[in-house]
Wavefront OBJ file of the C-alpha trace (Angstrom):
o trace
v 169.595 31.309 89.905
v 169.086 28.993 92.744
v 166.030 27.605 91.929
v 167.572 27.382 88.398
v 170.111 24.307 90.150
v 167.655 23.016 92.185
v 165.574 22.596 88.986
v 168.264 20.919 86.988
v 169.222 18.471 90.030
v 165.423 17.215 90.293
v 165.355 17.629 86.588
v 168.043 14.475 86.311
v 166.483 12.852 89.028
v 162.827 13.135 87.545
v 164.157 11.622 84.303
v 165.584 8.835 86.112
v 162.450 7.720 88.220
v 160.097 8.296 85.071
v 162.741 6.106 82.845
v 162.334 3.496 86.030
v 158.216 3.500 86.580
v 158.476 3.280 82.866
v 160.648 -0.201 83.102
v 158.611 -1.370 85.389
v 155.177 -0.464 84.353
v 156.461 -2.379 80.974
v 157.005 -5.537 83.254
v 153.452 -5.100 84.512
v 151.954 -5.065 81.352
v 153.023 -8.605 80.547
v 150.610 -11.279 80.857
v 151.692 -14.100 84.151
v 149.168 -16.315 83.569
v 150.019 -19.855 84.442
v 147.045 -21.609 83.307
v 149.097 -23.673 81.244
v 151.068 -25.283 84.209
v 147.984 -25.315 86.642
v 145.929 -27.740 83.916
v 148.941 -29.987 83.729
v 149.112 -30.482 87.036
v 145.227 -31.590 87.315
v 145.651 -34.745 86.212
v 142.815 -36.667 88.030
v 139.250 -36.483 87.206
v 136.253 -37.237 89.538
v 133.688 -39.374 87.592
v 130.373 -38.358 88.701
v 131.197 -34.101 89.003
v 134.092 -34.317 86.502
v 135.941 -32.241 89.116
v 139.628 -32.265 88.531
v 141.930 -33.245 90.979
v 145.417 -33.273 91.332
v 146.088 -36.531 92.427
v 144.565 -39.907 93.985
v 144.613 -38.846 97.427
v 142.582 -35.674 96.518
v 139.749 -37.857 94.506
v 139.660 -40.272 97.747
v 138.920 -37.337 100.483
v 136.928 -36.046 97.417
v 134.404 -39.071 97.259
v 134.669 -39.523 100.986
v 133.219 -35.725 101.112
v 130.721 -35.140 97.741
v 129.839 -38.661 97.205
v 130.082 -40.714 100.502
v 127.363 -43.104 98.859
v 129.618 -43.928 95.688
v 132.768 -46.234 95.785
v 136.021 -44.253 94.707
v 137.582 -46.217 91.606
v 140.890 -48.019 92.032
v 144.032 -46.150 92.107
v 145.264 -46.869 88.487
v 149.088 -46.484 89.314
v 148.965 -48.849 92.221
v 150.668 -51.700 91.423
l 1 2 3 4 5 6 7 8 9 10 11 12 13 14 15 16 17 18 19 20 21 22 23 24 25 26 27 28 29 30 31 32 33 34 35 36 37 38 39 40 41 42 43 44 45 46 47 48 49 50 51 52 53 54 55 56 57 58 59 60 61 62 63 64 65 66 67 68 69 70 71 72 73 74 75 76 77 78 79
C-alpha cells in the first residue's frame, strides 16, 4: 500500500511536468525567424559586390576595406 501513495503522488506530479514539457515543446515548435526585420534594416547597398549594408558608415569602412582603389559614392542623405 505504500508504494500504492507514493505512486499516486508522482502520478500527479508526472502529469504536471509532461502537461509543462508539452507547453513548452509547443513554444519550440514555432518558427522565430526574423528575416523579415533583418532585410529591413539593410538598407544600403555596395555597388561593385552588391553587399548590403546597414548604413553609410558601414559602406565607407566597406570600400575603404574591399575596394580601396574605388571612390565610395556620396552619402545620399547628407544634406
Amino acid at each position: 500500500q505504500v508504494d500504492a501513495r507514493v505512486t499516486m503522488v508522482r502520478g500527479n506530479a508526472k502529469a504536471l511536468a509532461q502537461a509543462k514539457n508539452e507547453k513548452k515543446a509547443a513554444s519550440k515548435k514555432e518558427a522565430k525567424s526574423d528575416l523579415k526585420a533583418r532585410g529591413a534594416a539593410l538598407k544600403v547597398e555596395c555597388g561593385i559586390c552588391k553587399a548590403p549594408m546597414i548604413n553609410y558608415h558601414q559602406l565607407k569602412q566597406h570600400y575603404d576595406s574591399k575596394h580601396p582603389k574605388e571612390t565610395c559614392p556620396p552619402d545620399p542623405n547628407a544634406s
